[in-house]
C-alpha positions as CSV (number, residue, x, y, z in Angstrom):
1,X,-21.2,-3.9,25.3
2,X,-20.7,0.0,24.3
3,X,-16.9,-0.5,24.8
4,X,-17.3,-3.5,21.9
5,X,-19.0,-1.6,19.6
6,X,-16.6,1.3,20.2
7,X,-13.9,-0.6,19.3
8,X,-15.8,-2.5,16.6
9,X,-16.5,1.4,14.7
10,X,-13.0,2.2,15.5
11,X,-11.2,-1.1,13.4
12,X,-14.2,-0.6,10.7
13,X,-13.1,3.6,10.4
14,X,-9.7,2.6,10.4
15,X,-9.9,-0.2,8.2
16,X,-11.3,2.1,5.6
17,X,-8.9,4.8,6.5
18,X,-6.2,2.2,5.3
19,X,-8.1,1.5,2.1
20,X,-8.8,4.9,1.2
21,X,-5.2,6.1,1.6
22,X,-4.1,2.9,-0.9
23,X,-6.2,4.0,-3.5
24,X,-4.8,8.1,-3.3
25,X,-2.8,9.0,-6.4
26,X,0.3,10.5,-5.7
27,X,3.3,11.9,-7.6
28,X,6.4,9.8,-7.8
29,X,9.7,10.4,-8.9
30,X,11.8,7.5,-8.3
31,X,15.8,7.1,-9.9
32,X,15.2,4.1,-11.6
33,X,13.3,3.2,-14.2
34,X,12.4,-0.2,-13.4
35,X,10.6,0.9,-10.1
36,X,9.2,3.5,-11.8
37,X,7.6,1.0,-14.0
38,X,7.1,-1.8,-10.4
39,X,5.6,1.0,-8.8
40,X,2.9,1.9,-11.3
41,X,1.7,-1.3,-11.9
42,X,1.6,-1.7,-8.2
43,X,-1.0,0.8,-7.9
44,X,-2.7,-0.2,-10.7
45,X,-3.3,-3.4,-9.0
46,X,-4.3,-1.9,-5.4
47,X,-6.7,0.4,-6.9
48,X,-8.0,-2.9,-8.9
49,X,-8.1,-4.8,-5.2
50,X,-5.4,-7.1,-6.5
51,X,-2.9,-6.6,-3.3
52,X,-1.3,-9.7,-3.5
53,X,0.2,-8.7,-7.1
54,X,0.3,-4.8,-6.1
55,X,2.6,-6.4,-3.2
56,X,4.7,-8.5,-5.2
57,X,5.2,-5.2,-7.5
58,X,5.7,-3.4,-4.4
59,X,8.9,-5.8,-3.7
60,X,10.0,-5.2,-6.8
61,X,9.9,-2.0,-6.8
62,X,11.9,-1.7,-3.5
63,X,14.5,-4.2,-4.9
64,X,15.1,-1.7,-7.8
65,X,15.0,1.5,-5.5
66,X,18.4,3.7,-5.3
67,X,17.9,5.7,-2.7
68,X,17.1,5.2,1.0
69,X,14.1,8.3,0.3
70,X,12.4,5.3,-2.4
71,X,13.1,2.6,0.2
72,X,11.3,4.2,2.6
73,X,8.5,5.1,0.6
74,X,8.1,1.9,-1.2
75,X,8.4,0.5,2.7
76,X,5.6,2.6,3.9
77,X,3.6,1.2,0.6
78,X,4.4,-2.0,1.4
79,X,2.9,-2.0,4.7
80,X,-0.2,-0.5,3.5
81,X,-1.0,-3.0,1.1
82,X,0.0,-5.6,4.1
83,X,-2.5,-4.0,6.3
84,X,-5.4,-3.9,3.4
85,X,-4.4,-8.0,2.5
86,X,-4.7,-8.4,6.9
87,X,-8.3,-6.7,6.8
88,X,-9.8,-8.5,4.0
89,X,-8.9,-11.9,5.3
């Protein structure tokens, strides 16, 4: 039963971990301008709660990236708005 709850306060901690770091501001400097612009409205939408449009931005964003620096970034962002979609449903 302890062992349940353990993991039960572990998944909840995380799960807010995950939303908390969505919802950080940070500087971006990307080559192009169209994922510049992707990107923004991206996190507009995920600090809205709107993942499923901040994740379709996301892709666009990455589809417009130059470098493999913005691909990875825009990968990483991508799977946190995957895991914050997986924890609300």
């Amino acid at each position: 039963m302890i062992s349940f709850l353990k993991k039960t306060l572990f998944v909840m901690l995380a799960a807010t971990a995950v939303l908390l770091y969505g919802c950080m501001p940070r500087p971006i400097q990307l080559n192009s301008d169209d994922a510049t612009i992707c990107w923004n409205q991206a996190r507009y939408f995920q600090a809205q709660g709107r993942y499923e449009l901040a994740r379709e931005h996301f892709l666009l964003a990455l589809a417009a990236a130059r470098t493999d620096a913005e691909r990875d970034m825009l990968d990483q962002e991508l799977r946190t708005v995957d895991l914050q979609i997986k924890t609300l449903r």
